[in-house]
C-alpha positions as CSV (number, residue, x, y, z in Angstrom):
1,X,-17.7,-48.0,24.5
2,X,-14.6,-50.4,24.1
3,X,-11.0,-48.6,24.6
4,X,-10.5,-48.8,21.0
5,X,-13.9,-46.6,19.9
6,X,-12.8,-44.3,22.7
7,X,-8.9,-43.9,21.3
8,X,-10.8,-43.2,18.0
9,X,-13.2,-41.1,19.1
10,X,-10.2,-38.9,20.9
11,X,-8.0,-39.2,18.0
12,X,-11.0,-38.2,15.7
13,X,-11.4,-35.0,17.9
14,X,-7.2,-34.9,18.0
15,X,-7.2,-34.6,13.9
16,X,-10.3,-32.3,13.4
17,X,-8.8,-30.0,15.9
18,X,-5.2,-29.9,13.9
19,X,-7.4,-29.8,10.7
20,X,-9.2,-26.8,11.7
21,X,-5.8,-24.7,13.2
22,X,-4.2,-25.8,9.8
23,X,-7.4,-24.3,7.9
24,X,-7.6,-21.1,9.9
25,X,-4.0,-20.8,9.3
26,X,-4.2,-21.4,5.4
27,X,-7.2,-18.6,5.5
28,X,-5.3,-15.7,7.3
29,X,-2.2,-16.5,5.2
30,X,-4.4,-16.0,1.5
31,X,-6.6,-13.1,3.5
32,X,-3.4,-11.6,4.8
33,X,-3.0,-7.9,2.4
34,X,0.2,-6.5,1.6
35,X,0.9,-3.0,2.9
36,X,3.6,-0.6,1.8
37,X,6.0,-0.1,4.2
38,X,5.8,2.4,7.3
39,X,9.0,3.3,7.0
40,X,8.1,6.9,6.1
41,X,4.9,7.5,7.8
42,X,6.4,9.5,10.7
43,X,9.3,10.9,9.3
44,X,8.0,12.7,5.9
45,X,6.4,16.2,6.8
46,X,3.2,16.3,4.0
47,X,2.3,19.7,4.8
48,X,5.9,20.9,4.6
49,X,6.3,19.4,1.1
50,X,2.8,20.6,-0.3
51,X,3.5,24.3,1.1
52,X,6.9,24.0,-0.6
53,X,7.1,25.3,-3.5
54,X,10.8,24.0,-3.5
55,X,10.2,20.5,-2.1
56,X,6.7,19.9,-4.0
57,X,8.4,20.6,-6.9
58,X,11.3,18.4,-6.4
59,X,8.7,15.7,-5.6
60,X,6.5,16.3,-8.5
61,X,9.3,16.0,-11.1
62,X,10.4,12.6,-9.0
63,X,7.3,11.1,-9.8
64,X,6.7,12.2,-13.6
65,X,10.4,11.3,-14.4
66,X,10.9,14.7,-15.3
67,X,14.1,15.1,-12.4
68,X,16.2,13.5,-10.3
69,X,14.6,11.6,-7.3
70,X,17.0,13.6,-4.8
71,X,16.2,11.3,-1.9
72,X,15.5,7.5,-1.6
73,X,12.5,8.8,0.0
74,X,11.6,10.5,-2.5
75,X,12.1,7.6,-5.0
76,X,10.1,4.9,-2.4
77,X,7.1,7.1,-1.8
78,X,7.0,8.1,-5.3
79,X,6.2,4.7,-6.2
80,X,4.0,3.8,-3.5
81,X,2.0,7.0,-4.3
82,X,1.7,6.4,-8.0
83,X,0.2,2.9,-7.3
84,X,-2.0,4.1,-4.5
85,X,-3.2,6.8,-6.3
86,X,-4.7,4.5,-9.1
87,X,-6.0,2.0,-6.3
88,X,-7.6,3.6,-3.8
89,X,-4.9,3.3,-1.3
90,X,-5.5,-0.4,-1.4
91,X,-1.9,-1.4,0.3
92,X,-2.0,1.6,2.7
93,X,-2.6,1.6,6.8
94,X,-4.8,4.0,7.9
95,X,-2.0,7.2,8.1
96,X,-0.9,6.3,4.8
97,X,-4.7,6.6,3.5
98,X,-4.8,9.9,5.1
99,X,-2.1,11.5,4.0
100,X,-3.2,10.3,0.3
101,X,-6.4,11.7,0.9
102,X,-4.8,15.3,2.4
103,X,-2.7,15.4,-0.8
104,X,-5.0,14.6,-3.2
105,X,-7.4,17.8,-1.8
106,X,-4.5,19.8,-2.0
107,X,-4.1,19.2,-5.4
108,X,-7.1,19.2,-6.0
109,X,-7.6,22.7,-4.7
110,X,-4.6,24.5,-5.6
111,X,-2.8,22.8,-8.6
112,X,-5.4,20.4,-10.5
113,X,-3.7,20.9,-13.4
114,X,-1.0,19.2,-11.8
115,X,-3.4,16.0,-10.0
116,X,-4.3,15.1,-13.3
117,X,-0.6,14.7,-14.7
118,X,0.2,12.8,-11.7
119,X,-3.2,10.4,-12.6
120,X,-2.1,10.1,-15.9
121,X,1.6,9.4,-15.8
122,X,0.4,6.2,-13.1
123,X,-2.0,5.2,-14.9
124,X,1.2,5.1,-17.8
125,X,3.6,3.6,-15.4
126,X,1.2,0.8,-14.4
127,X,0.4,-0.4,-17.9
128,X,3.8,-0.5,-18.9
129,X,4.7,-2.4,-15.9
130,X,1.5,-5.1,-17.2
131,X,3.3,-5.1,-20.4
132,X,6.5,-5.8,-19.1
């Protein structure tokens, strides 16, 4: 090999190498999900809202625009719950999928009534919000 075919050769290897980082980067970036924020995970009690009565109410009416959202907590995971609730939790981290799943049965058992108003009124929000 002369010097030049080896500075090639090395340079080749240089440029696939940068090439393939830049391609690995490019992948993780479009592969890369968005989550809702964690900002609530350990500071809102579920089981103290869905036992109560109070509190799930005040909650409820947040989310079907029926009261006031008291708390900006009350507005963020309102909105986070009423898309998650119509897509599987797609956005969530693992806590946030379990506390969906522990509120959904809850619902489920004691106020189905009530589960239903909350699937309809997001399925609602989120067609408006295609229209928009």
């Amino acid at each position: 090999f002369s010097t030049s075919s080896i500075i090639t050769v090395e340079t080749m290897s240089q440029l696939s190498c940068i090439a393939l980082i830049i391609a690995m980067n490019v992948l993780l970036y479009v592969h890369a999900k968005e989550h809702y924020t964690d900002e609530f995970d350990n500071t809102i009690d579920i089981d103290t809202i869905l036992h109560n009565d109070t509190l799930r109410n005040e909650y409820h009416e947040c989310y079907m625009n029926t009261g006031p959202c008291n708390t900006i907590a009350q507005k963020k995971i309102t909105g986070m719950f009423r898309e998650a609730l119509l897509t599987n939790c797609e956005k969530c981290d693992e806590l946030q999928k379990a506390l969906l799943k522990k509120t959904i049965k809850w619902y489920a058992k004691y106020k189905p009534e009530l589960l239903l108003e909350k699937i309809a009124k997001g399925g609602e929000v989120m067609v408006q919000k295609t229209n928009q």
